[in-house]
PyMOL CGO cylinders between C-alpha atoms (Angstrom):
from pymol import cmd
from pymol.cgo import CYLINDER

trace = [
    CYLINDER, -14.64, -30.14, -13.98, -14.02, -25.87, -14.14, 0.3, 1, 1, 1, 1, 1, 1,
    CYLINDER, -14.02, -25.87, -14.14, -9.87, -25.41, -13.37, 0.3, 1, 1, 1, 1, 1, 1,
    CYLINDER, -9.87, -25.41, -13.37, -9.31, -24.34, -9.64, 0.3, 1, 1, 1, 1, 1, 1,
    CYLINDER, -9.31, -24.34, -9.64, -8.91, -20.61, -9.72, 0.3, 1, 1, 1, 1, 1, 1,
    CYLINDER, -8.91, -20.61, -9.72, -5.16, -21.53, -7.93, 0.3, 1, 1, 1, 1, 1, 1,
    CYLINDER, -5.16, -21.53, -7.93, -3.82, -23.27, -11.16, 0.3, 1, 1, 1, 1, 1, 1,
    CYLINDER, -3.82, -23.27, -11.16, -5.21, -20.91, -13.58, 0.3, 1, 1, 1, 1, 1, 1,
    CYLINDER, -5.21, -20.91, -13.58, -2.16, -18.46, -14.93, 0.3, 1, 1, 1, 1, 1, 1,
    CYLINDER, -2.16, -18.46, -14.93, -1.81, -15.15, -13.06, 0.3, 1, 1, 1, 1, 1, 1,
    CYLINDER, -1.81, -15.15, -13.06, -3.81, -12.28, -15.23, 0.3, 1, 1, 1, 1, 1, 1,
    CYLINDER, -3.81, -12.28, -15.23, -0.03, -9.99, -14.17, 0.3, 1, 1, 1, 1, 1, 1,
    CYLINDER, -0.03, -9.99, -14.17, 2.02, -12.25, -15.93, 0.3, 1, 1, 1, 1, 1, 1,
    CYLINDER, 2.02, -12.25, -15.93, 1.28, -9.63, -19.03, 0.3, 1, 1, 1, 1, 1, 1,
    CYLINDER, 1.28, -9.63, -19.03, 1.97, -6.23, -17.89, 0.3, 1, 1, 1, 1, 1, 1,
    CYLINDER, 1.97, -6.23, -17.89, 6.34, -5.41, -16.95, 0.3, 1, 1, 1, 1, 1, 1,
    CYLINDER, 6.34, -5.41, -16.95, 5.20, -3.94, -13.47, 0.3, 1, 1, 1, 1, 1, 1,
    CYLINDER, 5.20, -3.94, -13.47, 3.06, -7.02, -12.17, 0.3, 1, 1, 1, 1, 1, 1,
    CYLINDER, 3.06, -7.02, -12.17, 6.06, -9.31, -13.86, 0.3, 1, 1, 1, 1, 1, 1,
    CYLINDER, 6.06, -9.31, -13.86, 8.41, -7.26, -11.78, 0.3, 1, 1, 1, 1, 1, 1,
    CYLINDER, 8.41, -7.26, -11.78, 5.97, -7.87, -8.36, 0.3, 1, 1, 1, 1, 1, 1,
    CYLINDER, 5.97, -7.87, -8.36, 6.16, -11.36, -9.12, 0.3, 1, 1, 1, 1, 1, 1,
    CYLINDER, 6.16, -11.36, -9.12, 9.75, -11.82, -8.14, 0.3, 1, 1, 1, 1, 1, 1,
    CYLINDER, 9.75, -11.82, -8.14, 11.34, -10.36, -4.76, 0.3, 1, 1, 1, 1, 1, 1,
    CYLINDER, 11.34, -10.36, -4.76, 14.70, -9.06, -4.59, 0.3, 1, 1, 1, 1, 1, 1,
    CYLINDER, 14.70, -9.06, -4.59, 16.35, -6.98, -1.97, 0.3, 1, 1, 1, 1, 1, 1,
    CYLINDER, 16.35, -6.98, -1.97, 16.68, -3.84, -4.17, 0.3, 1, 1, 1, 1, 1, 1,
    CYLINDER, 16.68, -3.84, -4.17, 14.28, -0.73, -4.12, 0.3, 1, 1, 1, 1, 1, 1,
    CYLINDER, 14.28, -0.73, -4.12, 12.95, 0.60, -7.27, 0.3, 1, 1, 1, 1, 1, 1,
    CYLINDER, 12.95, 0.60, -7.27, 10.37, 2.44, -8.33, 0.3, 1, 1, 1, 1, 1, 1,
    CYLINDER, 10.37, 2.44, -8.33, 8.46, -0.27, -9.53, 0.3, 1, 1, 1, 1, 1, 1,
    CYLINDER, 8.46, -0.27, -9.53, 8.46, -1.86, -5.76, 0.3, 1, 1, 1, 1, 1, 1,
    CYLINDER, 8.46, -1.86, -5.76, 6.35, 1.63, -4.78, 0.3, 1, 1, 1, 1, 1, 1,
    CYLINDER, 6.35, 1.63, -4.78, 2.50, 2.40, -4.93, 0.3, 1, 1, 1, 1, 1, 1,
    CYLINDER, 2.50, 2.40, -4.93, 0.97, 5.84, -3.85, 0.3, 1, 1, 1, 1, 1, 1,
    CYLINDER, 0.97, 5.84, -3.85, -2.15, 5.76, -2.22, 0.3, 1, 1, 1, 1, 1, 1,
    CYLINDER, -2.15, 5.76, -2.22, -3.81, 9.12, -2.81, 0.3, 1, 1, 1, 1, 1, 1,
    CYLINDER, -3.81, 9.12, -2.81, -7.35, 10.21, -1.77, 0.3, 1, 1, 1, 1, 1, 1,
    CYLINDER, -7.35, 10.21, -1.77, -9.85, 11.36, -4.09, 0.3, 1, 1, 1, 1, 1, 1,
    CYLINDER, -9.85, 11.36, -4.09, -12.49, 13.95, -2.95, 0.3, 1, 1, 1, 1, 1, 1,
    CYLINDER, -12.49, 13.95, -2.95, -15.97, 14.70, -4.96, 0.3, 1, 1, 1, 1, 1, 1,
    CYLINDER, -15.97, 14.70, -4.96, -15.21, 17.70, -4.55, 0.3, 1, 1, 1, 1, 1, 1,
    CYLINDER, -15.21, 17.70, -4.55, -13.54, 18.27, -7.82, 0.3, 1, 1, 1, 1, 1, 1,
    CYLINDER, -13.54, 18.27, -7.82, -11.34, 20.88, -7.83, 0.3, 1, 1, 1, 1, 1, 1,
    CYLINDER, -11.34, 20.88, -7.83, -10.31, 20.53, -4.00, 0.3, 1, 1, 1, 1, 1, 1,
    CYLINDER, -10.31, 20.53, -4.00, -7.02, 20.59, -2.72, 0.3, 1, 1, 1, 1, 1, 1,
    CYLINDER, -7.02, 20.59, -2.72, -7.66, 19.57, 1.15, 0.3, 1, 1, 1, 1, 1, 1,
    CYLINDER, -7.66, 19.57, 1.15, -4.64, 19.66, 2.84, 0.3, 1, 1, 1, 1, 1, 1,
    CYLINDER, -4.64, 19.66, 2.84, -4.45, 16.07, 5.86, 0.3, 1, 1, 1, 1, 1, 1,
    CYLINDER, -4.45, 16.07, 5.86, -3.41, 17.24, 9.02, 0.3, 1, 1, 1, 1, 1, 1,
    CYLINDER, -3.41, 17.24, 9.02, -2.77, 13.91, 10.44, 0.3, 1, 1, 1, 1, 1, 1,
    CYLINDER, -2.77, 13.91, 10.44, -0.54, 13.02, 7.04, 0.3, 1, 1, 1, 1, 1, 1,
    CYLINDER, -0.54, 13.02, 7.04, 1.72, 15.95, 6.62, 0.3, 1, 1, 1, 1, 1, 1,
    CYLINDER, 1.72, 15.95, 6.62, 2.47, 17.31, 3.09, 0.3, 1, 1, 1, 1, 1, 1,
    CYLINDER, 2.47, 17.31, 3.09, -0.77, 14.89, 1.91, 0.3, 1, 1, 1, 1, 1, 1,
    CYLINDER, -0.77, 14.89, 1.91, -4.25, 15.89, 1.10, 0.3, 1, 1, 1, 1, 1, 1,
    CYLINDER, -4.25, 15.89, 1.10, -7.62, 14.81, -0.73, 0.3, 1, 1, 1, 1, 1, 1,
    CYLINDER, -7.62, 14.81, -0.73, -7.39, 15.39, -4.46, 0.3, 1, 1, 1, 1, 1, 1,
    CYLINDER, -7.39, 15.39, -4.46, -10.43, 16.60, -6.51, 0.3, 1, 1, 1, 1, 1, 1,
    CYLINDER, -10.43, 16.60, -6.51, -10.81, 15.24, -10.06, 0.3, 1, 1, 1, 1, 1, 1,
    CYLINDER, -10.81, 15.24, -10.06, -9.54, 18.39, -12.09, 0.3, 1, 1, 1, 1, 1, 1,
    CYLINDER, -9.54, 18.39, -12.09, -5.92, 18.66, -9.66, 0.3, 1, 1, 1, 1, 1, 1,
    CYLINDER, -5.92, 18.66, -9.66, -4.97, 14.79, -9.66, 0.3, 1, 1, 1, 1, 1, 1,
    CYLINDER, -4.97, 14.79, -9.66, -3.12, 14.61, -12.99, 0.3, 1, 1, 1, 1, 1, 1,
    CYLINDER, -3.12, 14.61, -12.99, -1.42, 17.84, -12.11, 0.3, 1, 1, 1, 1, 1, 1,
    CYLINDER, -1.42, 17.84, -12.11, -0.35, 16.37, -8.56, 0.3, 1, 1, 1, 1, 1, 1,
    CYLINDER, -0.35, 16.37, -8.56, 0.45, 12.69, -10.79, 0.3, 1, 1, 1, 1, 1, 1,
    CYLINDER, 0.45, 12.69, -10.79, 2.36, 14.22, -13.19, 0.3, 1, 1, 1, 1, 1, 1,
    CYLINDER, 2.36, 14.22, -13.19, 6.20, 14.71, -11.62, 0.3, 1, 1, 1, 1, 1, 1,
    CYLINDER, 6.20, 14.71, -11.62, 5.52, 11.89, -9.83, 0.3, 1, 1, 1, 1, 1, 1,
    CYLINDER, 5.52, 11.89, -9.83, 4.97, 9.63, -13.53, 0.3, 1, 1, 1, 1, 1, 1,
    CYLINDER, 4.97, 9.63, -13.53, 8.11, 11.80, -14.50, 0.3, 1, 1, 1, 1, 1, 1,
    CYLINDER, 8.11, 11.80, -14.50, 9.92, 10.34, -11.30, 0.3, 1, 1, 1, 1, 1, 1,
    CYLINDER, 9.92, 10.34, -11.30, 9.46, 6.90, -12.30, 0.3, 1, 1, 1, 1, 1, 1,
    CYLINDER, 9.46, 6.90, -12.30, 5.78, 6.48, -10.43, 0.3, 1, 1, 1, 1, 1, 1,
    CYLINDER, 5.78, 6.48, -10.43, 3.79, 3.21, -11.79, 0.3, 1, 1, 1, 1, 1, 1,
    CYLINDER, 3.79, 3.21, -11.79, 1.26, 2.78, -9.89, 0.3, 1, 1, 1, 1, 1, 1,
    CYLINDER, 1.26, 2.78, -9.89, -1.26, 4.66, -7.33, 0.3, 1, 1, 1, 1, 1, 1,
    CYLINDER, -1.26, 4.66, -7.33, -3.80, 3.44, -4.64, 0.3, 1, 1, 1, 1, 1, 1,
    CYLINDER, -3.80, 3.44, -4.64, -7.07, 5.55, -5.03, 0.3, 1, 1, 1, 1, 1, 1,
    CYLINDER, -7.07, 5.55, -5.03, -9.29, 6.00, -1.39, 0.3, 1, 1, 1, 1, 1, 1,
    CYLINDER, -9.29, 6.00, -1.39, -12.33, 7.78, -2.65, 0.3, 1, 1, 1, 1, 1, 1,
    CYLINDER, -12.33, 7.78, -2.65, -13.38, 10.47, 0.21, 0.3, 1, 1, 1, 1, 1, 1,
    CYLINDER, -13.38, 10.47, 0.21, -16.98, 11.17, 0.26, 0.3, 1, 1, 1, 1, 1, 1,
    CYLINDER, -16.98, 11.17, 0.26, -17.65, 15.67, 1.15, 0.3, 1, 1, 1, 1, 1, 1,
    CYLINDER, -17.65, 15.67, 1.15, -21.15, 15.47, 0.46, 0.3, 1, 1, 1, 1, 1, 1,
    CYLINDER, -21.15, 15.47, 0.46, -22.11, 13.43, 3.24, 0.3, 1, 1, 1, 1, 1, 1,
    CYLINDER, -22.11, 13.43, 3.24, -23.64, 14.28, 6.75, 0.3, 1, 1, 1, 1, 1, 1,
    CYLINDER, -23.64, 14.28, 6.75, -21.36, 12.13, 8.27, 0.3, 1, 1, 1, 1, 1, 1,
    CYLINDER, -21.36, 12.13, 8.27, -17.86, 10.46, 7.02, 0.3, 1, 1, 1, 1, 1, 1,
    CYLINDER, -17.86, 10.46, 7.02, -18.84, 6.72, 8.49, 0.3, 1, 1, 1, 1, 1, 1,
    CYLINDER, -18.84, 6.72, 8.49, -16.04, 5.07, 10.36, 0.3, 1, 1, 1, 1, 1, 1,
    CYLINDER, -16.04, 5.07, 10.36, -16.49, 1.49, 9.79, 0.3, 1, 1, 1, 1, 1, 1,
    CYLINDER, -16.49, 1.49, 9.79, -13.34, 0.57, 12.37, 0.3, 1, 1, 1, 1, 1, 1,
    CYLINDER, -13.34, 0.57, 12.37, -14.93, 3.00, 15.19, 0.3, 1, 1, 1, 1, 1, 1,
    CYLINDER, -14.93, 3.00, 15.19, -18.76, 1.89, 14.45, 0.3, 1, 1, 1, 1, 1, 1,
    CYLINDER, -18.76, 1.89, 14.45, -17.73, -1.92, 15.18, 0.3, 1, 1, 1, 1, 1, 1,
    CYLINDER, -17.73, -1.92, 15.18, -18.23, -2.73, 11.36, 0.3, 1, 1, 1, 1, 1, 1,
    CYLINDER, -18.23, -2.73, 11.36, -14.85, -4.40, 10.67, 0.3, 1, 1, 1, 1, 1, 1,
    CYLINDER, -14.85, -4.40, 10.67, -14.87, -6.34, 13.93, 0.3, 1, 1, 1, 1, 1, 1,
    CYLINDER, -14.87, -6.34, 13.93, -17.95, -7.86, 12.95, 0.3, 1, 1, 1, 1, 1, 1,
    CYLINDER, -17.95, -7.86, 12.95, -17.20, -8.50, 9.05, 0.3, 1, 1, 1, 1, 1, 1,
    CYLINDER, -17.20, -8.50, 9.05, -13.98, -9.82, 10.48, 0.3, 1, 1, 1, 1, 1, 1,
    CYLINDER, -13.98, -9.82, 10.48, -15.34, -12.07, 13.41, 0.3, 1, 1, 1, 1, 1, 1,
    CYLINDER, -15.34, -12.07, 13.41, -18.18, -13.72, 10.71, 0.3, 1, 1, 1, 1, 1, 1,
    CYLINDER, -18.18, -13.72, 10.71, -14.91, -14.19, 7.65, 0.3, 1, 1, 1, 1, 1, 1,
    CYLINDER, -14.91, -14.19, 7.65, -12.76, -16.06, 10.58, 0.3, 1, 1, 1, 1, 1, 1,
    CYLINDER, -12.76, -16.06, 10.58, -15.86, -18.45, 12.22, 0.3, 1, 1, 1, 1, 1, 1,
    CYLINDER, -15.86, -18.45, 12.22, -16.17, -19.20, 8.39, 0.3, 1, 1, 1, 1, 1, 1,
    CYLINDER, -16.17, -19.20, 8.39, -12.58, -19.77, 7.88, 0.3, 1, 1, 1, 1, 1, 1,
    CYLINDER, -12.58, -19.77, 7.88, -12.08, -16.83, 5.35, 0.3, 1, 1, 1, 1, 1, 1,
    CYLINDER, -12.08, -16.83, 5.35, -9.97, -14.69, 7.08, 0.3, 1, 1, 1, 1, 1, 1,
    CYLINDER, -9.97, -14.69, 7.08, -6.31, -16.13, 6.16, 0.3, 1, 1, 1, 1, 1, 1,
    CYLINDER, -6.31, -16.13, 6.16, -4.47, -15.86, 2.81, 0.3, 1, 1, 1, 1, 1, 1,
    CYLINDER, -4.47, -15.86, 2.81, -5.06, -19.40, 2.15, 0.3, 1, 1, 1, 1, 1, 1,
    CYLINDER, -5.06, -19.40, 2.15, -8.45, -18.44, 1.09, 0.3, 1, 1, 1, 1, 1, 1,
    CYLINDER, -8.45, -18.44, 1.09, -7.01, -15.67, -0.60, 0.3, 1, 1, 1, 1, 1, 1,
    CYLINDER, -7.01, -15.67, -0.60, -4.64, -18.22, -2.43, 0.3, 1, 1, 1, 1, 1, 1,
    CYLINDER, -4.64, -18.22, -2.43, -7.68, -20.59, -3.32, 0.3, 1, 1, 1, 1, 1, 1,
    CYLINDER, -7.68, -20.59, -3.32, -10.47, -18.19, -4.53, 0.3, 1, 1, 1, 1, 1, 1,
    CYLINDER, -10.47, -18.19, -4.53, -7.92, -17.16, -7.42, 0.3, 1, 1, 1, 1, 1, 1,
    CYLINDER, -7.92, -17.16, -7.42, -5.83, -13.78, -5.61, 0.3, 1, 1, 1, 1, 1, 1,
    CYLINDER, -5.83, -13.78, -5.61, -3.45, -12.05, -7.91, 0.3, 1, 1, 1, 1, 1, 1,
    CYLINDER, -3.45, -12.05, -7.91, -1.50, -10.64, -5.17, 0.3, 1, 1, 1, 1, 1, 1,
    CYLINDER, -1.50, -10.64, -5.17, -1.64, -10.67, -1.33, 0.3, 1, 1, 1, 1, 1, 1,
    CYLINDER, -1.64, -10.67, -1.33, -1.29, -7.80, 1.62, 0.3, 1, 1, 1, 1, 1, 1,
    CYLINDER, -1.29, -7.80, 1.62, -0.30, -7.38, 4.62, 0.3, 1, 1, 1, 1, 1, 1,
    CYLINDER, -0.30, -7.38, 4.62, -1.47, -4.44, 6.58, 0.3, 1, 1, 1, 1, 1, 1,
    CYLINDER, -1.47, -4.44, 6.58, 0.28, -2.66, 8.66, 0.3, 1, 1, 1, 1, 1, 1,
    CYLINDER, 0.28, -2.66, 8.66, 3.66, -3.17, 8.12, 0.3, 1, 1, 1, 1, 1, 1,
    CYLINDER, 3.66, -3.17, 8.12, 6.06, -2.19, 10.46, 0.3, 1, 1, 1, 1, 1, 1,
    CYLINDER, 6.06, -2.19, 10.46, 4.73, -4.44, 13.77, 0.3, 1, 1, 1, 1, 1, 1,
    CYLINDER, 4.73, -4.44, 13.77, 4.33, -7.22, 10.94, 0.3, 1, 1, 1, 1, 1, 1,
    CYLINDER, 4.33, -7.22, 10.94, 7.31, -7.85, 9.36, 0.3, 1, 1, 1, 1, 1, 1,
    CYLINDER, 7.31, -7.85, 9.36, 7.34, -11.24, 10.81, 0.3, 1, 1, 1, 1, 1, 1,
    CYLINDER, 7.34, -11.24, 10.81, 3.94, -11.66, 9.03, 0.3, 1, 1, 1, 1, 1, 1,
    CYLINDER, 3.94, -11.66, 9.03, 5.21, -10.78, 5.77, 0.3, 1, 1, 1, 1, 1, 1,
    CYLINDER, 5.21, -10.78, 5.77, 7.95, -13.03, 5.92, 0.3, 1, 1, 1, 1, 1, 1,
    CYLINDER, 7.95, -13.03, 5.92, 5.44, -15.99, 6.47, 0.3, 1, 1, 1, 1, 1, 1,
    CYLINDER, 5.44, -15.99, 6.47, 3.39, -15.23, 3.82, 0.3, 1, 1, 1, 1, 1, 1,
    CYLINDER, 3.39, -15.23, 3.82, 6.14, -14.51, 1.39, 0.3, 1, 1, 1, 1, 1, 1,
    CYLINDER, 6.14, -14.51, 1.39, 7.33, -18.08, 2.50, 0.3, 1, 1, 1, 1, 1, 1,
    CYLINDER, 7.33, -18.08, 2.50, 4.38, -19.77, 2.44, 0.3, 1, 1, 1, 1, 1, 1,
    CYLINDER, 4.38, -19.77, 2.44, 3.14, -18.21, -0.81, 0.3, 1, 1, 1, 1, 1, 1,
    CYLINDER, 3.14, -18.21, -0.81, 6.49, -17.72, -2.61, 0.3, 1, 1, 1, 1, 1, 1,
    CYLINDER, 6.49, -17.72, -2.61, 4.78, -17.21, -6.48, 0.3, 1, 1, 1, 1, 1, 1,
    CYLINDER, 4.78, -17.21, -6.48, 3.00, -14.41, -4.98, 0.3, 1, 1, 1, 1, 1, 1,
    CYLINDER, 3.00, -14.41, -4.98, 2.96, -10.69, -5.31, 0.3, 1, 1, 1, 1, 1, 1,
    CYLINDER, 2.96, -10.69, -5.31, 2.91, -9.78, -1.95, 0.3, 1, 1, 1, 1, 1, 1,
    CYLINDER, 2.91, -9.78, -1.95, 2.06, -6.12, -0.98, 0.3, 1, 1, 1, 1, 1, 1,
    CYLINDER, 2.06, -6.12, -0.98, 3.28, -4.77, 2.44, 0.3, 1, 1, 1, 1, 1, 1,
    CYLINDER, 3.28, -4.77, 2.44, 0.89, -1.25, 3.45, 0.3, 1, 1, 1, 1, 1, 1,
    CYLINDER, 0.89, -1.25, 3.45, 3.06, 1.44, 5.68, 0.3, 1, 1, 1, 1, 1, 1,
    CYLINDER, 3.06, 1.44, 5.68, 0.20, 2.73, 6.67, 0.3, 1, 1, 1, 1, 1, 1,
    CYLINDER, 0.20, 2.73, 6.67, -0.42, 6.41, 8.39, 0.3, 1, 1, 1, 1, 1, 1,
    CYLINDER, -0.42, 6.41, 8.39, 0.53, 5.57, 11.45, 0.3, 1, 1, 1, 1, 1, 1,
    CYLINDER, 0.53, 5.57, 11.45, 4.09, 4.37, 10.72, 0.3, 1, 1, 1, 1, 1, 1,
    CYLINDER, 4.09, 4.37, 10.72, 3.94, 7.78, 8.14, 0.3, 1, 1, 1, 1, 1, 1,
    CYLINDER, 3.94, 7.78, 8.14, 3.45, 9.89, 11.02, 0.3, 1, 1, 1, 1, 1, 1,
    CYLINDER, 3.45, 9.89, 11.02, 6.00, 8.18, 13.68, 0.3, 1, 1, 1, 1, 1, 1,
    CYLINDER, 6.00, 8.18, 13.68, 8.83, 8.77, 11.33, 0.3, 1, 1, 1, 1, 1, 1,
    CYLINDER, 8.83, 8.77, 11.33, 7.45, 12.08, 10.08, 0.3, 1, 1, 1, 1, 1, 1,
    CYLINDER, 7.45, 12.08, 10.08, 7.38, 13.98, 13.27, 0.3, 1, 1, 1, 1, 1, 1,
    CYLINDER, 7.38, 13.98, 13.27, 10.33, 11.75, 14.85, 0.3, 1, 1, 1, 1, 1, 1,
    CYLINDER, 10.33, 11.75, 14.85, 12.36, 13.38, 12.25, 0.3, 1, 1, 1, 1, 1, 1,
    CYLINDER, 12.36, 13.38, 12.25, 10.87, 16.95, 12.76, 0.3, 1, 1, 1, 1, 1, 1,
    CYLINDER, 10.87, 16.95, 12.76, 11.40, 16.57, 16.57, 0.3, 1, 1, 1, 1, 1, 1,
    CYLINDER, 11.40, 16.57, 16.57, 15.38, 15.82, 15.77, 0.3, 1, 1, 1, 1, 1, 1,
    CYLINDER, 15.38, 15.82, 15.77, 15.47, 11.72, 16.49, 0.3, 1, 1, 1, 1, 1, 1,
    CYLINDER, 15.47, 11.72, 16.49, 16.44, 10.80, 13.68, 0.3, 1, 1, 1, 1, 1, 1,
    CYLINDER, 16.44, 10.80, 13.68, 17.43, 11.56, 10.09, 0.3, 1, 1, 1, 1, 1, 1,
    CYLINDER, 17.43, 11.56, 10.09, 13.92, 11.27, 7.92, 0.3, 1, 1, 1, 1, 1, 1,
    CYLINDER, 13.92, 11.27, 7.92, 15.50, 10.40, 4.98, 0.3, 1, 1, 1, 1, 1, 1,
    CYLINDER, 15.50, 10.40, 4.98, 17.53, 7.50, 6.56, 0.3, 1, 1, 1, 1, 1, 1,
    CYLINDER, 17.53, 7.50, 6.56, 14.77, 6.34, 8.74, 0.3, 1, 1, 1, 1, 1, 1,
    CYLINDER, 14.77, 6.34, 8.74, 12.31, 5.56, 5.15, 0.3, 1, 1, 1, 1, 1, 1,
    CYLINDER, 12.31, 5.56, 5.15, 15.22, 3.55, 3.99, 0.3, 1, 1, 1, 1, 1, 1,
    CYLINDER, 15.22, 3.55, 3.99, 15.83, 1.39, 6.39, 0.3, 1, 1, 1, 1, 1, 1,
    CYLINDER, 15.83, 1.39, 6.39, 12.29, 0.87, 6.63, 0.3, 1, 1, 1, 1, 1, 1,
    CYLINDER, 12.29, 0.87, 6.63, 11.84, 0.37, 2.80, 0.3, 1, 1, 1, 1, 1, 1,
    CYLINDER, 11.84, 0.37, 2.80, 14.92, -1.79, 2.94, 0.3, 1, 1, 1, 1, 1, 1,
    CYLINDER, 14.92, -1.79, 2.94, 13.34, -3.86, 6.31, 0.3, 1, 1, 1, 1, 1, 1,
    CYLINDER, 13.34, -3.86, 6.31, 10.05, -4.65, 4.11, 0.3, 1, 1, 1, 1, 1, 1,
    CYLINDER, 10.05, -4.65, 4.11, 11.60, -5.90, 1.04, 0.3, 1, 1, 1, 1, 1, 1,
    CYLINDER, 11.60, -5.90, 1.04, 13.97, -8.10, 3.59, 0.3, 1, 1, 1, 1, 1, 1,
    CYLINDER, 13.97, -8.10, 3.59, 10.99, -9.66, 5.17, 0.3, 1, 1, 1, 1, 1, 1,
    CYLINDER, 10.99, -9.66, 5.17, 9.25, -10.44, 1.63, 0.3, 1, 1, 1, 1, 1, 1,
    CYLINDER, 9.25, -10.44, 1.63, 7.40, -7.77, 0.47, 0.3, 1, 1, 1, 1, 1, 1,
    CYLINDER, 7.40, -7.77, 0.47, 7.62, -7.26, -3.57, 0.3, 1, 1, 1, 1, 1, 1,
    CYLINDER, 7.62, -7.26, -3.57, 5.37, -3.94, -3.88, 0.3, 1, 1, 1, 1, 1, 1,
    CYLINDER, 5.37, -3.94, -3.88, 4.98, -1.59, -0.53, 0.3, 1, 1, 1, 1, 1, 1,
    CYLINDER, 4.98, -1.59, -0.53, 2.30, 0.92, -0.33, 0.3, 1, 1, 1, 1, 1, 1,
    CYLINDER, 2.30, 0.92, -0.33, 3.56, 3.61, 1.39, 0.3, 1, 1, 1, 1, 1, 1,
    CYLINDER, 3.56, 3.61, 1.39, 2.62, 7.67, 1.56, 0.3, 1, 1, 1, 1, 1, 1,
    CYLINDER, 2.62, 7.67, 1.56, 6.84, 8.33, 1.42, 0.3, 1, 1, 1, 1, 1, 1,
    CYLINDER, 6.84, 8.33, 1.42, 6.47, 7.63, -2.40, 0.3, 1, 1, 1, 1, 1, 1,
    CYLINDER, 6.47, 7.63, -2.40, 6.82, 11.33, -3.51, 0.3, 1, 1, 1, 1, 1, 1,
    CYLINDER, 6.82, 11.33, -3.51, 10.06, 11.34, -1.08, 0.3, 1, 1, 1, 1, 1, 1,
    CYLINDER, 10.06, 11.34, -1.08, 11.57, 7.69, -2.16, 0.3, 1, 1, 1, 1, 1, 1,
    CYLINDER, 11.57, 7.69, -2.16, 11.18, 8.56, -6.21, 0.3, 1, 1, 1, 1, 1, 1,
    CYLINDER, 11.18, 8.56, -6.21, 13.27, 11.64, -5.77, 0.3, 1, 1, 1, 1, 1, 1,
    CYLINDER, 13.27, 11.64, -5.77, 15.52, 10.55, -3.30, 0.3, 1, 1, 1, 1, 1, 1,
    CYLINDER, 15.52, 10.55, -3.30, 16.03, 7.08, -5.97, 0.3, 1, 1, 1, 1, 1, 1,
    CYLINDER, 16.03, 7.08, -5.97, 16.94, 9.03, -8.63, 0.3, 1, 1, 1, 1, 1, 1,
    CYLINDER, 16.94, 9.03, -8.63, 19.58, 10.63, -6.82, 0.3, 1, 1, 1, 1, 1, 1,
]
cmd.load_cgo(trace, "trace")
């Protein structure tokens, strides 16, 4: 009778980084952070995001030169979004109804919870967004305590504190933190966040 995938020993146990996601602690490090960048086929684009200030699409030929200071600043890890140019049209799967139905057909199947996840042999888990979830994260970090478990600030909560900051609320720098410092509270051992540039200098200081 084949091992269930659950029992079988984690592939991350081998590598420092994934040995470091595999136990939470209050602390921010570098090793907690992972950049998601976007990749164009374009390849020697530099397209600025207006919706993500200070971020933009990356063509093949300028990533390691936009990777580089970031490696020197500690960076271990990215998240790569490929970005299609050559297309007619970029498809939306969340505004063409895709996701709703993929999710709708994973849930009346019972696939859409992190049991499954846990079952089928996952490395590491994710919760996505993070910010309204925090309460989410901490159940899952609970529940699944041997775990990596990956908490996405995604563009949304990017641009809230971005232009919050730029319109005088708040302090940017001190709004990250306690943000940063709110996710590994609730559980999280890696967080995906666009603030990773920012967070690797402002660690080192």
């Amino acid at each position: 009778m084949p091992t269930p995938a659950e029992s079988i020993l984690h592939s991350g146990y081998f590598h420092p980084t994934l040995r470091y996601w595999q136990t939470c602690v209050a602390d921010l490090r570098p090793d907690s952070l992972i950049y998601p960048i976007f990749i164009t086929d374009s390849a020697d684009a530099v397209e600025p995001i207006g919706s993500l200030p200070g971020q933009a699409r990356y063509g093949v030929n300028k990533v390691e030169g936009m990777l580089r200071p970031l490696v020197g600043n500690g960076l271990k890890c990215v998240l790569i979004v490929g970005v299609p140019a050559r297309i007619e049209k970029t498809v939306d799967d969340m505004m063409d109804g895709r996701v709703g139905a993929i999710k709708h057909v994973l849930l009346s199947n019972g696939m859409g919870n992190k049991e499954r996840d846990v079952r089928e042999g996952a490395d590491m888990l994710m919760v996505k967004p993070g910010l309204p979830y925090l309460d989410i994260v901490r159940e899952v970090k609970d529940k699944f305590p041997n775990h990596p478990l990956a908490v996405f600030n995604v563009s949304g909560e990017f641009a809230m504190m971005w232009h919050g900051a730029q319109a005088g609320a708040f302090d940017l720098r001190a709004a990250v933190m306690e943000a940063m410092t709110a996710f590994r509270r609730a559980g999280a051992d890696i967080i995906i966040t666009y603030y990773t540039p920012q967070l690797l200098s402002w660690l080192k200081e």
